[in-house]
C-alpha positions as CSV (number, residue, x, y, z in Angstrom):
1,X,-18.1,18.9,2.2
2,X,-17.9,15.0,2.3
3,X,-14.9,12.8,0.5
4,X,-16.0,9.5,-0.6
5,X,-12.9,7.5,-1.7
6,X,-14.1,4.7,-4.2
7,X,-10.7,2.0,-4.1
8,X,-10.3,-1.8,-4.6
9,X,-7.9,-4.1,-3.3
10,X,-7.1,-5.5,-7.2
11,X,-7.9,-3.9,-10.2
12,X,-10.6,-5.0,-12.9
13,X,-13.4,-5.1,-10.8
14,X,-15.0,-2.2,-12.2
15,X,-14.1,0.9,-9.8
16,X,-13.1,3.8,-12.5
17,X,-16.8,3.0,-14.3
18,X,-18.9,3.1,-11.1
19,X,-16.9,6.4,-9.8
20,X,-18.0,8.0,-13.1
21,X,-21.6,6.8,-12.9
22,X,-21.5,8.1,-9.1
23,X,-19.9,11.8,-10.2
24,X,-23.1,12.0,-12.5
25,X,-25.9,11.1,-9.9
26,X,-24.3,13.2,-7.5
27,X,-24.1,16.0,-10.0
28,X,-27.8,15.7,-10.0
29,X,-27.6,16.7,-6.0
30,X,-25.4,19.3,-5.6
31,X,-21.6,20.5,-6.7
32,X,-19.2,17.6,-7.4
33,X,-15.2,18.0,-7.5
34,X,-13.9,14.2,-8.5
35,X,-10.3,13.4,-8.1
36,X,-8.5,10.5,-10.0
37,X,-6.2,9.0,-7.1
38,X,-4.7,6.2,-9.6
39,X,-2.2,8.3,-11.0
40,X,-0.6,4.8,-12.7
41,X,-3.3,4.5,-14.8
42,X,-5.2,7.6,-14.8
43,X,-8.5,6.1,-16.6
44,X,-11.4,8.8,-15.3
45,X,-10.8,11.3,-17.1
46,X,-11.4,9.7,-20.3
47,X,-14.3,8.3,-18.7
48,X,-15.7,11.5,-17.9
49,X,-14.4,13.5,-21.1
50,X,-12.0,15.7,-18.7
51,X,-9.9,18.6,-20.6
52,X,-7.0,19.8,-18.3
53,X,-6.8,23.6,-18.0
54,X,-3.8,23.5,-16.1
55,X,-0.8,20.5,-15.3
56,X,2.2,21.0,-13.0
57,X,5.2,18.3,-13.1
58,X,6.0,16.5,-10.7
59,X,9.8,16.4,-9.2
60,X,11.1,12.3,-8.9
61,X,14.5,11.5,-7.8
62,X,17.9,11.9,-9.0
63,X,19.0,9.6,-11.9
64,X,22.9,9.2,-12.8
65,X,23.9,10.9,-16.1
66,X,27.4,10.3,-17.3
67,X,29.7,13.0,-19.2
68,X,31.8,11.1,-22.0
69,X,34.3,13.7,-22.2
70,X,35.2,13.4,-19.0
71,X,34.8,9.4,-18.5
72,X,37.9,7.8,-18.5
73,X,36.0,3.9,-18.0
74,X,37.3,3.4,-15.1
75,X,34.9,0.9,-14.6
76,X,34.2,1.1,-11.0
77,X,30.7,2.5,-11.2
78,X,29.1,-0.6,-13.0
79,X,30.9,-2.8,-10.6
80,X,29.5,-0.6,-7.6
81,X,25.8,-0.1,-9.3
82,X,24.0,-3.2,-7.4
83,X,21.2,-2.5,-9.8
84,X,23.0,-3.2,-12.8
85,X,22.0,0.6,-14.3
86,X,25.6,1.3,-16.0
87,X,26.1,-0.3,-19.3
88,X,28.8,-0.1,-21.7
89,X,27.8,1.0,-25.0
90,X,26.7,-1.6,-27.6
91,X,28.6,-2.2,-30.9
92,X,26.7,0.2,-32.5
93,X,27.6,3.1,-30.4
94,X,31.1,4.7,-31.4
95,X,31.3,6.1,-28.1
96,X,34.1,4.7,-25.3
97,X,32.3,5.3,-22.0
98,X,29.9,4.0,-19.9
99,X,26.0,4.9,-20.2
100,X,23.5,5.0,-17.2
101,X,19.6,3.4,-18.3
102,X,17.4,5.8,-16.9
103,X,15.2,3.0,-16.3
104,X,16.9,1.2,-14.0
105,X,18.5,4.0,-12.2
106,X,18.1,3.9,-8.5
107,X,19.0,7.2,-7.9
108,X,21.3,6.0,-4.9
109,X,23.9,8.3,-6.1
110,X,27.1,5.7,-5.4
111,X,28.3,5.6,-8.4
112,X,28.9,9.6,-8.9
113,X,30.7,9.4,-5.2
114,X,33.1,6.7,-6.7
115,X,33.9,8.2,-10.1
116,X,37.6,9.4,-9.7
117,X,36.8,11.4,-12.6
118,X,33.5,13.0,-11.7
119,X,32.2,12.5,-14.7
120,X,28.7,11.3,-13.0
121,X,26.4,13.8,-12.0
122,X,22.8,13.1,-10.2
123,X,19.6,15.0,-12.3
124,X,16.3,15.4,-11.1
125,X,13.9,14.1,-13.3
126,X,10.4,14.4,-14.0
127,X,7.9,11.8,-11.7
128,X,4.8,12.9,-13.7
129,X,1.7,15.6,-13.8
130,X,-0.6,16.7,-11.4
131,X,-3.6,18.6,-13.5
132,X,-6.5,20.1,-13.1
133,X,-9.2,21.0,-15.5
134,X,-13.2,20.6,-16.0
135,X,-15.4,17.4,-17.1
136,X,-19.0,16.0,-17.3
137,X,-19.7,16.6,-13.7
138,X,-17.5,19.5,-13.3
139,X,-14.1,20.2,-11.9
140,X,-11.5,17.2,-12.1
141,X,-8.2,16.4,-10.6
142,X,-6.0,14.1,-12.1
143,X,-2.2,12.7,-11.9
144,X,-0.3,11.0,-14.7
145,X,3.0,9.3,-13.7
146,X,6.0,8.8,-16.1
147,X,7.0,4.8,-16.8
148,X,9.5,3.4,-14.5
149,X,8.9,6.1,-11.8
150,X,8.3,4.8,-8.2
151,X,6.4,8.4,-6.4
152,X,3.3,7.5,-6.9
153,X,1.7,8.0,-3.1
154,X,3.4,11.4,-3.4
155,X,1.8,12.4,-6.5
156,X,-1.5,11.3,-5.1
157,X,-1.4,13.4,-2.0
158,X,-0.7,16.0,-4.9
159,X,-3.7,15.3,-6.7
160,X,-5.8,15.2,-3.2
161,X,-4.8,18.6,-2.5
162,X,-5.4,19.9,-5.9
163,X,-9.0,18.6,-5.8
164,X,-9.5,19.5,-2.0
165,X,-8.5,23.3,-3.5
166,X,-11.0,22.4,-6.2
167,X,-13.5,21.9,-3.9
168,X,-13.2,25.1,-1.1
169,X,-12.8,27.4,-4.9
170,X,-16.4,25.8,-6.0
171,X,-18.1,25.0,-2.4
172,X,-18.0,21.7,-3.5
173,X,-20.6,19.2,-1.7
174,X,-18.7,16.5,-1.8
175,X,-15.3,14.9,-3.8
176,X,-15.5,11.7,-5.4
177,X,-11.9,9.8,-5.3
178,X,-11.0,7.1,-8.0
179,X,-8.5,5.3,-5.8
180,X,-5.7,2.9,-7.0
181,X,-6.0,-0.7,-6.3
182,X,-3.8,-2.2,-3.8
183,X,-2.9,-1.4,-0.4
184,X,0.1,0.2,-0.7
185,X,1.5,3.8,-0.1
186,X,-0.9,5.2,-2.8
187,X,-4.1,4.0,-1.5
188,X,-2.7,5.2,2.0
189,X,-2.9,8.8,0.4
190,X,-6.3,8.2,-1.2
191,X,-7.8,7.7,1.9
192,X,-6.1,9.9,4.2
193,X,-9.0,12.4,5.8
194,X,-12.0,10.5,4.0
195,X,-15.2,10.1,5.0
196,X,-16.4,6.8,3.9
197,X,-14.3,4.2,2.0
198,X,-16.6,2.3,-1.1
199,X,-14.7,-1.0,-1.4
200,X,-15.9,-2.1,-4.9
201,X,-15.3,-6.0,-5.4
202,X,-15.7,-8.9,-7.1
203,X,-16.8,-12.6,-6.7
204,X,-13.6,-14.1,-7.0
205,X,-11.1,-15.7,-5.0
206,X,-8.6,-12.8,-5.0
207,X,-11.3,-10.3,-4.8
208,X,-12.2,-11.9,-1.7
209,X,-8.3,-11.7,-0.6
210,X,-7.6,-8.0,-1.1
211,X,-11.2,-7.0,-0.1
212,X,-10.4,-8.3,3.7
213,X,-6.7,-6.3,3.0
214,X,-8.8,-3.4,2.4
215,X,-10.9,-3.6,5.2
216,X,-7.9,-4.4,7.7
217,X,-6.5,-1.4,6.3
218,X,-9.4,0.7,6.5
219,X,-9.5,-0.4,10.3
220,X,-6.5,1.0,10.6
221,X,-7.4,4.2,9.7
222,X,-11.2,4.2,11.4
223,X,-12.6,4.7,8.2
224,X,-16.3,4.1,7.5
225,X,-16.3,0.9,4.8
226,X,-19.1,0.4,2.5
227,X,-18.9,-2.7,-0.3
228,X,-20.1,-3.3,-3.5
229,X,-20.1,-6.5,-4.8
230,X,-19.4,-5.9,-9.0
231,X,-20.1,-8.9,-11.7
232,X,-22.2,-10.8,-8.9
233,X,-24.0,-13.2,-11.1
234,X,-20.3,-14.5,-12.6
235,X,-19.8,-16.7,-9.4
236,X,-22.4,-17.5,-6.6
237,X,-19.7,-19.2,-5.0
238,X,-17.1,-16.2,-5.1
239,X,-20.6,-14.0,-4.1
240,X,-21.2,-16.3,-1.2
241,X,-17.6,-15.8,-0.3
242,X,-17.7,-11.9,-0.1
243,X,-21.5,-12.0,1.6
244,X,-20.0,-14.0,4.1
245,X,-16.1,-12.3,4.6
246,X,-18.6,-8.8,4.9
247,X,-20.2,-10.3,7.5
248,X,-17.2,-11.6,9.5
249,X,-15.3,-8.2,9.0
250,X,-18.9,-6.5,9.9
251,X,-18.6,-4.2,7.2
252,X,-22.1,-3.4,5.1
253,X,-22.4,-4.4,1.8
254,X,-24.9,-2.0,0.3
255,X,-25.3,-3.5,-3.2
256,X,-24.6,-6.3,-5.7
257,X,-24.3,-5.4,-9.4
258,X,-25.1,-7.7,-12.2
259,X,-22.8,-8.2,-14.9
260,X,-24.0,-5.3,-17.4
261,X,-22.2,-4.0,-20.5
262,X,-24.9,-1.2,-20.8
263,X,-22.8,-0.1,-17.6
264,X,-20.2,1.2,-19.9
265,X,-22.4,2.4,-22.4
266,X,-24.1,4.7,-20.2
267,X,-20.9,6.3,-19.2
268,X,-20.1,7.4,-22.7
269,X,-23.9,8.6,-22.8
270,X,-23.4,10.7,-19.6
271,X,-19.8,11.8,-20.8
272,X,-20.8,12.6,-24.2
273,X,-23.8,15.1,-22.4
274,X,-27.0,12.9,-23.5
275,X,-29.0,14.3,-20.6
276,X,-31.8,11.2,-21.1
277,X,-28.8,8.8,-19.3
278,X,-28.9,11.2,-16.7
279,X,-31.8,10.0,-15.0
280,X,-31.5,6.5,-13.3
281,X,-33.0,3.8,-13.9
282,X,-32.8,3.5,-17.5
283,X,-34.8,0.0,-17.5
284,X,-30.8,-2.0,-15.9
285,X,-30.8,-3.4,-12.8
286,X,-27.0,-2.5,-12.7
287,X,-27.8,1.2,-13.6
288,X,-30.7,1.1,-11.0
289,X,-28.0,-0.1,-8.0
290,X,-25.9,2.5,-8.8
291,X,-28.4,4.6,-7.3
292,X,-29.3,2.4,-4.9
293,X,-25.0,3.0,-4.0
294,X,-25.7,7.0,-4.2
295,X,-28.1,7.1,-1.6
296,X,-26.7,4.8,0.6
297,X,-23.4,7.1,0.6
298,X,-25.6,10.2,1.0
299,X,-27.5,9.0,4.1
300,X,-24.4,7.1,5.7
301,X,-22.7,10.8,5.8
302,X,-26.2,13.1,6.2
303,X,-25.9,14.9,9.4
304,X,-28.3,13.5,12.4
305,X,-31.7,14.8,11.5
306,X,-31.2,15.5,8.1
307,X,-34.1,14.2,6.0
308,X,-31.5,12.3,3.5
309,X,-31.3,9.8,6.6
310,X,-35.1,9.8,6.8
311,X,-35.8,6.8,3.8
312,X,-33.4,4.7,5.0
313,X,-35.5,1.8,5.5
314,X,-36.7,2.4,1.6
315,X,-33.6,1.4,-0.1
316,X,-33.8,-1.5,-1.4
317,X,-30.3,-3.5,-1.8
318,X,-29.8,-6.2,-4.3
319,X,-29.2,-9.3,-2.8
């Protein structure tokens, strides 16, 4: 079993569409467990038509809820909160004490070790979901976080270990992660045990930017890093850029893909079980790289001597 993590340093540049378009050609291949790693924005199960059989919440931190019948307004927990959280009520409240905004609620717990009155006590909320349940290329894990919640690399290593479970239940031949953009704690969780990283980018100046983040962080972590450069035709200048910062980092860029709204469109064909989108190419040069992407994952992680490494020097990449 192989884990390709697909991530990109910023978001937009077309990472949730090409993960889907990679379940379905490696559904083709063998048994597929994908696993939605941007748990912010959860975006690939609707992509893929996913219906959760089964969610579990997630446990955040404490957040400050005040009793009124035992709040005598004291005051000294909105002068203590440094992150403004307790609020008096507003004139159309008739009640006399002060309010916490779940919202803005640190969770630091000050304010219920000042109250002389204890009238503050700290409640564990709800972070989000981590789910499970079945979609157009089979099994499918999946996070959603709540707004205004802050846990998200921890609810990612939940959803990793949900789909790696997915995976030893089906003898799953690989699993396909849709990770969040960024750097941060999140992606660090994405990645963690992967195989090979698929940096997808753009021709822009701040694709450029946070696809040498990326690859510093992928260094970091000795992790395989292949790149495809998304919406190439929308810049030669910004595709120059990334040609050359691939080249300096010495990282391979296996692929460029054209600007292409029948991208999308052949998504919802796939998800919607039209089995004619299910063989590549369908006559787009942006559909045909995506193949072109599937076999350069499958020979970079084929054992030595396995004929998927054999046609290497067949694959054509578009440049």
């Amino acid at each position: 079993m192989k884990t390709v993590v697909i991530a990109s340093g910023k978001g937009g540049t077309g990472k949730t569409t090409l993960t889907a378009l990679l379940a379905h050609r490696a559904a083709l291949e063998g048994t597929v467990v994908v696993a939605d790693a941007d748990v912010e924005a959860a975006n690939l199960p609707i992509a893929l038509r996913a219906e959760s059989t089964s969610c579990e919440e997630f446990a955040g931190g404490a957040t400050a809820v005040v009793d009124p019948a035992l709040c005598v307004a004291c005051c000294m927990c909105a002068r203590a909160c440094r992150f403004d959280a307790i609020l008096w009520p507003d004139e159309t409240s008739f009640a006399q004490t002060y309010r916490v905004d779940p919202l803005v609620c640190e969770g630091c717990g000050l304010c219920a070790e000042l109250c002389p009155s204890d009238a503050i006590t700290m409640v564990p909320s709800i972070a989000g979901r981590a789910c499970v349940g079945t979609a157009a290329t089979g099994p499918i894990a999946f996070g959603e976080l709540q707004p205004a919640q802050d846990l998200s690399g921890k609810l990612v290593t939940a959803v990793r270990e949900r789909g790696d479970a997915l995976a030893d239940e089906h003898e799953a031949d690989w699993i396909l992660v849709d990770g969040p953009p960024g750097i941060g704690c999140p992606v660090i969780a994405s990645v963690s045990g992967a195989d090979v990283l698929v940096a997808v980018t753009e021709p822009s100046l701040s694709g450029e930017h946070d696809l040498r983040r990326l690859s510093e962080l992928a260094r970091q972590f000795s992790l395989l890093v292949k790149v495809v450069l998304n919406k190439a035709d929308l810049s030669e200048r910004g595709a120059d850029a990334i040609r050359h910062l691939c080249k300096q980092e010495q990282i391979e860029l296996i692929a460029t893909i054209p600007f292409d709204p029948a991208m999308a469109a052949i998504s919802v064909q796939l998800a919607d079980g039209d089995d004619s989108a299910a063989t590549l190419p369908l006559g787009s040069e942006a559909a045909e790289a995506v193949d072109i992407i599937w076999r350069e994952i499958a020979s970079a992680l084929a054992p030595t001597g396995d004929p998927a490494g054999e046609n290497d020097q067949d694959i054509a990449i578009l440049y």
